[in-house]
C-alpha positions as CSV (number, residue, x, y, z in Angstrom):
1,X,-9.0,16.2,17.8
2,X,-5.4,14.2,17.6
3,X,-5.2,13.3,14.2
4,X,-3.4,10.1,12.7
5,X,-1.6,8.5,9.7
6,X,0.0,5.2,10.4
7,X,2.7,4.5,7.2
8,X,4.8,1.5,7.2
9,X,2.7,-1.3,5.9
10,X,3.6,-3.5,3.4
11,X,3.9,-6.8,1.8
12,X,6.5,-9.1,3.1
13,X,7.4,-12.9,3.7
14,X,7.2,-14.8,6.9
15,X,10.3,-14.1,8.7
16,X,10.4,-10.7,7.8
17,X,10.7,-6.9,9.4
18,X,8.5,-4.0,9.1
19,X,8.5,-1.0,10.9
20,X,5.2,1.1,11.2
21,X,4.9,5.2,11.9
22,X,2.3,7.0,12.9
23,X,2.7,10.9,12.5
24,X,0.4,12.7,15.3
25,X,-1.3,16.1,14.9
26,X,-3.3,18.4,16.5
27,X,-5.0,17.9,20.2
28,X,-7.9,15.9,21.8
29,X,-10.1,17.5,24.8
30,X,-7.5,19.3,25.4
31,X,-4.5,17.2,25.2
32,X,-1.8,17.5,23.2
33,X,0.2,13.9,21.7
34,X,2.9,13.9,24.9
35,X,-0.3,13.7,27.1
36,X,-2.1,10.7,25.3
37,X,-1.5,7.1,26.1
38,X,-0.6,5.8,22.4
39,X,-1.7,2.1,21.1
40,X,-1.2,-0.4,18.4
41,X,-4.4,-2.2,16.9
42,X,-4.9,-4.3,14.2
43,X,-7.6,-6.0,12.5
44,X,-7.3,-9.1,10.4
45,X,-10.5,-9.6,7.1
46,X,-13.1,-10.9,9.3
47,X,-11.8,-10.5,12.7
48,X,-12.4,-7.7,15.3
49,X,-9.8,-5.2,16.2
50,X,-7.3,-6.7,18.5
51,X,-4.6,-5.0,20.7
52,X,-1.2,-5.2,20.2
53,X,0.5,-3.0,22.3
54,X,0.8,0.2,24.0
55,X,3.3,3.1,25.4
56,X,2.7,5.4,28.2
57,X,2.8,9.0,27.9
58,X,6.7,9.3,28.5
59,X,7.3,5.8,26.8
60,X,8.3,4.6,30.1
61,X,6.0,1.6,30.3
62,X,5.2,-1.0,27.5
63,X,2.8,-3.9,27.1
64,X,1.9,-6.6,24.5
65,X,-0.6,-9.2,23.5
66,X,1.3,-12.3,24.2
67,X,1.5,-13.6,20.6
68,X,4.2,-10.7,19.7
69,X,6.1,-10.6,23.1
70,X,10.0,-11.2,21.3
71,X,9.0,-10.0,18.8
72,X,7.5,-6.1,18.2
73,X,8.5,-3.3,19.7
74,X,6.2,0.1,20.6
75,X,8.0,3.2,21.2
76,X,7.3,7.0,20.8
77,X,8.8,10.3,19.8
78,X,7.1,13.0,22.1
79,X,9.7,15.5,20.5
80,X,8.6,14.8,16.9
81,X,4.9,13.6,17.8
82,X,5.7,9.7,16.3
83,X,4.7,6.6,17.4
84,X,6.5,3.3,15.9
85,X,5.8,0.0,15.9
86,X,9.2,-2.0,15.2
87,X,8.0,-6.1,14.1
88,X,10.5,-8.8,13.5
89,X,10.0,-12.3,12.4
90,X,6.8,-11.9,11.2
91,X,4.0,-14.3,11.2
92,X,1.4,-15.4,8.7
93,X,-1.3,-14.3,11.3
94,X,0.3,-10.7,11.7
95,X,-1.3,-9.8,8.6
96,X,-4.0,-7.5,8.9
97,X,-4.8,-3.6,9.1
98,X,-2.4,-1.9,11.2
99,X,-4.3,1.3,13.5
100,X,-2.4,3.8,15.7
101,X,-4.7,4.9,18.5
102,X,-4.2,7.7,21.4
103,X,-6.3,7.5,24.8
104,X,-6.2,9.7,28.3
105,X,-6.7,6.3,29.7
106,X,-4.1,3.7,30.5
107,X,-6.2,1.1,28.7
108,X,-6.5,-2.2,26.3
109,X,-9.8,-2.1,26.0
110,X,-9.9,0.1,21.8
111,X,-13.2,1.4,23.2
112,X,-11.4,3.9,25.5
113,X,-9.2,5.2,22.5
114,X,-11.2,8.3,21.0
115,X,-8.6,9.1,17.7
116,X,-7.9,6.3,15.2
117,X,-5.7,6.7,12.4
118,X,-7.2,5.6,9.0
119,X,-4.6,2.2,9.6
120,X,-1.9,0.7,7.0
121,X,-2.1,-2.7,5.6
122,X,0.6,-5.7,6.6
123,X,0.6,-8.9,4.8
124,X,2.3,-11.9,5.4
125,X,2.6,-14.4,2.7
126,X,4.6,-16.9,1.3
């Protein structure tokens, strides 16, 4: 199993920059964290778990949910297992409980992601 700890999270204003790690150990059926497709979740009080982007294996190929397109930024560090998740200009409705995720599959859908970090909190507030 791949384990995860996202760190990062914080309290900030609207307008604002974080950047969020996620520190990647250990393998999953097999595969080791340059193998695994890496995601971004996060879940707001109340909500469901959402997507917000994801990284290839190689870090080659990036996608977003379209209300952080300009603005975030996934990228990974095969050499020293990271994933990031750079956020600028942050919004009220970024806040929420930020979750690293790694999957063999090239996927949005969080039910195809099998390791989950324990997540870090972001809030946005004026």
């Amino acid at each position: 199993q791949v384990q995860l700890e996202e760190s990062g999270g914080g309290l900030v204003h609207p307008g604002d920059s974080l950047r969020l790690s996620c520190a990647a150990s250990g393998r999953t059926s097999g595969r080791i964290f340059p193998e695994m497709h890496m995601a971004w979740f996060r879940q707001a009080p109340g909500k469901e778990r959402e997507f917000v982007a994801r990284i290839d294996t190689v870090g080659a190929i990036t996608f977003y949910r379209d209300s952080v397109k300009g603005r975030f930024t996934i990228s990974r560090d095969n050499f020293e297992k990271t994933l990031h998740l750079q956020m600028v200009n942050l919004k009220h409705e970024d806040t929420g409980v930020y979750y690293c995720a790694a999957s063999e599959r090239w996927t949005a859908d969080k039910n195809a992601y099998d390791d989950w970090g324990q997540g870090t909190q972001v809030t946005v507030s004026s």
